[in-house]
C-alpha positions as a printed Julia matrix, in Angstrom:
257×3 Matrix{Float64}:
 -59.25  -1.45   3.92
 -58.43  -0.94   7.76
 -54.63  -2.03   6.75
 -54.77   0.11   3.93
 -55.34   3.51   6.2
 -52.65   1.9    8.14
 -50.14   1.67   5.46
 -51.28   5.63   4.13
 -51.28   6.92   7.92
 -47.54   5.15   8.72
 -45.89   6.95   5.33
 -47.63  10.09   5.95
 -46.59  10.25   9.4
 -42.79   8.62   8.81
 -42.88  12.16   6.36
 -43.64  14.33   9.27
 -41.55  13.02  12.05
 -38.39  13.6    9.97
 -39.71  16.71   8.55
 -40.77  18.66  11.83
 -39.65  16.14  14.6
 -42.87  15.47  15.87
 -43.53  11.31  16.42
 -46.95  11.22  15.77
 -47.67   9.07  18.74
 -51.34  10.51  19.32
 -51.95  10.04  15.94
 -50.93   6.29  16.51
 -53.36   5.74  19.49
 -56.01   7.03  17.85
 -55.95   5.62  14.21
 -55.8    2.22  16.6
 -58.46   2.82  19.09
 -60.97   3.93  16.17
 -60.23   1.62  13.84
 -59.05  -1.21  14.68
 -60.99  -1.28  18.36
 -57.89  -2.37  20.47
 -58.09  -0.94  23.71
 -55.69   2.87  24.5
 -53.1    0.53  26.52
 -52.29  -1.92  23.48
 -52.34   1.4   21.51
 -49.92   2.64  23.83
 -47.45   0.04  23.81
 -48.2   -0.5   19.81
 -47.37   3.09  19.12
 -44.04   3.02  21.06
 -43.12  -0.05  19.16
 -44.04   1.82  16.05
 -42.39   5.22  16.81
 -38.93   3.38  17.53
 -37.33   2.48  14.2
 -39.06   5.42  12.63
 -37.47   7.94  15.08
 -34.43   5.91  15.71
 -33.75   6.0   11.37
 -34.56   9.78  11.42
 -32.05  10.89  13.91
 -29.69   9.2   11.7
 -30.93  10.84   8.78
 -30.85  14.22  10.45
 -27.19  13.5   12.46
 -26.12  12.89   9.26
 -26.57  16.86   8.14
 -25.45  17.59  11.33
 -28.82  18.95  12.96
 -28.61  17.07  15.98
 -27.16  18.98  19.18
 -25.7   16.47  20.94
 -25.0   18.38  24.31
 -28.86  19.36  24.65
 -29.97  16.33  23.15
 -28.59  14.24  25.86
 -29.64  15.92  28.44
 -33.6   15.89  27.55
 -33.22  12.13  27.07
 -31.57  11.19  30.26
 -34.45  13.25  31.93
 -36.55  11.95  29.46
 -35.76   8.37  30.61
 -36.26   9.09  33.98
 -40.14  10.53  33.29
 -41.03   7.9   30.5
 -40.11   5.29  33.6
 -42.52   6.88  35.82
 -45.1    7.53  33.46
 -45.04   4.0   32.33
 -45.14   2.71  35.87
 -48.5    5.16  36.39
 -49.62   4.31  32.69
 -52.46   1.56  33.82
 -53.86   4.61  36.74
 -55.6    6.52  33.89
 -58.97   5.47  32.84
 -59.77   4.67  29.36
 -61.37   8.0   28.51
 -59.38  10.3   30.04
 -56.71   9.49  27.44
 -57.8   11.98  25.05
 -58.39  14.53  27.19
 -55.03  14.3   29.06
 -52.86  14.35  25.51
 -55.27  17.32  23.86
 -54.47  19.52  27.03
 -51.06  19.13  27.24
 -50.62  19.57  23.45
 -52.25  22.55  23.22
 -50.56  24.07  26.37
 -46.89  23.38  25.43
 -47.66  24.81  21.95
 -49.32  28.13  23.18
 -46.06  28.03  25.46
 -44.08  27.7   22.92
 -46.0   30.52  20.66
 -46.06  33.16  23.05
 -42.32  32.63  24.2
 -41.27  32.72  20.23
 -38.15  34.91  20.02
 -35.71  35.43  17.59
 -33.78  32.52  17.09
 -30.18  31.8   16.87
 -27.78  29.28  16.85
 -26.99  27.33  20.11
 -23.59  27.33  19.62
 -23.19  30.73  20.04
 -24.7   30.97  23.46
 -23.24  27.68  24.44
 -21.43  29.77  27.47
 -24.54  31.68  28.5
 -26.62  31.02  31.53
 -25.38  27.15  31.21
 -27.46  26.48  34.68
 -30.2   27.96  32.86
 -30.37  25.85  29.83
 -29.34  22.89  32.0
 -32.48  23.05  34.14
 -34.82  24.15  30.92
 -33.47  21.03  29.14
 -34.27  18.77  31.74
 -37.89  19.96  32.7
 -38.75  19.61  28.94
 -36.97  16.29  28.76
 -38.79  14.86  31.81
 -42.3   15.96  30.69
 -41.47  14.63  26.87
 -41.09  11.11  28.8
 -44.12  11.5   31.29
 -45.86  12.01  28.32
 -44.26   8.99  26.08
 -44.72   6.68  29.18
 -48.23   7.9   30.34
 -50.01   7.87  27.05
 -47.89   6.32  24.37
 -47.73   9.69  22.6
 -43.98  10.33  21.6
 -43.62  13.22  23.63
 -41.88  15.58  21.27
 -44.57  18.53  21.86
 -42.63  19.56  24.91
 -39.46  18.68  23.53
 -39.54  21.02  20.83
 -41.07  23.54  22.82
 -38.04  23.39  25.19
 -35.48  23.14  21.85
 -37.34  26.41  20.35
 -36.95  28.06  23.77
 -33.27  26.61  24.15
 -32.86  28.84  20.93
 -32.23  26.28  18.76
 -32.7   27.06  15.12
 -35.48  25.41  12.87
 -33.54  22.19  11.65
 -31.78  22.11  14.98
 -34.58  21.65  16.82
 -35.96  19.33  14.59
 -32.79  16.83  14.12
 -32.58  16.96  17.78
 -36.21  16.6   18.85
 -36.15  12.79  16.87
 -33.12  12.08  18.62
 -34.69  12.26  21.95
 -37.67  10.94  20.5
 -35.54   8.14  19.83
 -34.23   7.18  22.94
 -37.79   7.66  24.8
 -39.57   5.61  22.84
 -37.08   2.43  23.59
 -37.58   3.51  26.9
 -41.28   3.39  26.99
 -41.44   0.33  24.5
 -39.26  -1.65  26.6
 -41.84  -1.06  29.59
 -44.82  -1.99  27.47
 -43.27  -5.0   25.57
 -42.48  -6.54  29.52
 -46.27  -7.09  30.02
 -47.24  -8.43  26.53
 -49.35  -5.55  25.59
 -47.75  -5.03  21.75
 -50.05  -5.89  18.92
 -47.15  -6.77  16.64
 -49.02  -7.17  13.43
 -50.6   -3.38  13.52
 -46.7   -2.38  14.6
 -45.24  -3.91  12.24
 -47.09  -2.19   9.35
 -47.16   0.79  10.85
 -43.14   0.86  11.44
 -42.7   -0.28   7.43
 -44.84   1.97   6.4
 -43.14   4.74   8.59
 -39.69   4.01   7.85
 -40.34   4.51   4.23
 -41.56   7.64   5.16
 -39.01   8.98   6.71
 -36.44   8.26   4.04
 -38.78  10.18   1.16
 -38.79  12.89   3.98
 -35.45  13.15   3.96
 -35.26  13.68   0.02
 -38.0   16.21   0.24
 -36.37  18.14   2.79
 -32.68  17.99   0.52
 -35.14  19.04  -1.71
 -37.21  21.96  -0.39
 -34.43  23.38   2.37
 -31.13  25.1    0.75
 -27.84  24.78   2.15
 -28.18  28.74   3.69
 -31.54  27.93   5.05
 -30.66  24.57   6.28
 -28.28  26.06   9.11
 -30.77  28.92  10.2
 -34.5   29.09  10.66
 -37.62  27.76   8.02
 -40.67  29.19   8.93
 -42.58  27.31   6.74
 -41.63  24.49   9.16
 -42.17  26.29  11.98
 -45.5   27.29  11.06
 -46.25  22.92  10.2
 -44.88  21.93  13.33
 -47.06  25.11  15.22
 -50.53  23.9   13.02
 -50.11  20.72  13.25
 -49.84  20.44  17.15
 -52.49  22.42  17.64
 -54.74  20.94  14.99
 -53.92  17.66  16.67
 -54.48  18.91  20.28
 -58.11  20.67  19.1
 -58.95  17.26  17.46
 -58.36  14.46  20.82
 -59.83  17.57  23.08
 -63.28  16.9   20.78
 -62.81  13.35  20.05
């Protein structure tokens, strides 16, 4: 039965990542620490092992429509790489059951952050010679705390990456081809940390990352499905409005946990 949540909670969440971008990592931690009683560091470690192929196949997916900025995209992970090192070198500091506490806070925050500085969005490309210092340092301070996150508590990080995409003024489906992109890179990042101290549980990754993957390609056929070729270049608030709920639904939940 336990493998069987596993199986429904990897496909549900594979759907979501390449949907609104978002990795699920938290998700991860928790379905393991509940569950299947392994402690929040082999969670940690597990998740990151899980959230690679899965974000690593959606990029793909999404570079193949061409919603993945490239420019921005590279930038967030190279500072992303440099805070997913440190946070993996703090990682074992935290206590047990502060976990929780520290990924609920800093979910909700960067999504109020992200609410209140909503603005009308429009393409990137057409401010790509605007305040280029600007977007340069915004990039990079949301790239660095996606990987402080990803390498302090296993969760993928992509909270503060797609608040710094939506603020970037990326459109909907930018910000969402993008945001797996980095997710990808971070999560090899942080899963080659983990996987140097032996702290994987490769039997719960492993059917978590099938179940995932599988996920992400029906996500991709729903999203042909459900976004039109107009709506696919500009803004869906529908998505918007999933990616806004479901952060803080899942920030609310570990703050109570």
């Amino acid at each position: 039965m336990r493998f069987i949540i596993l199986a429904v909670v990897g496909l549900v969440m594979g759907i979501a990542t390449v949907i609104t971008g978002g990795g699920a990592g938290a998700i991860y931690v928790s379905v393991l620490t509940i569950f299947f009683n392994i402690s929040p560091a082999v969670a940690t470690a597990t998740s990151l092992a899980t959230m690679l192929p899965t974000a690593a196949i959606s990029a793909y997916l999404h570079a193949r429509s061409s919603n993945v900025n490239f420019k921005i995209g590279w930038t967030m992970l190279g500072w992303g790489t440099i805070g997913a090192l440190i946070g993996s070198y703090f990682s074992n500091d935290i206590p047990d059951n502060d976990y929780n506490t520290l990924i609920g806070v800093v979910i909700i925050a960067l999504t109020v952050l992200m609410i209140i500085k909503k603005r009308k969005l429009t393409d990137v490309k057409s401010e790509a010679h605007e305040n280029k210092n600007k977007k340069f340092l915004q990039a990079s301070f949301f790239g660095i705390i996606g990987g402080l996150l990803s390498g302090l508590v296993g969760t993928s990080g992509t909270t503060a990456i797609i608040a710094g995409l939506t603020l970037l003024g990326c459109t909907t489906m930018q910000t969402v081809g993008t945001s797996v992109f980095v997710l990808a890179g971070i999560s090899l990042v942080g899963f080659l940390m983990r996987v140097g101290v032996g702290t994987v549980d490769w039997p719960l990754a492993a059917a978590l990352a099938g179940s995932a993957i599988v996920g992400a390609i029906l996500g991709t056929f729903l999203l042909k499905k459900s976004v039109t070729k107009k709506s696919s270049s500009q803004n869906n608030s529908l998505i918007d409005a999933l990616i806004i709920i479901g952060n803080l639904a899942m920030g609310i939940a570990l703050l109570f946990k």
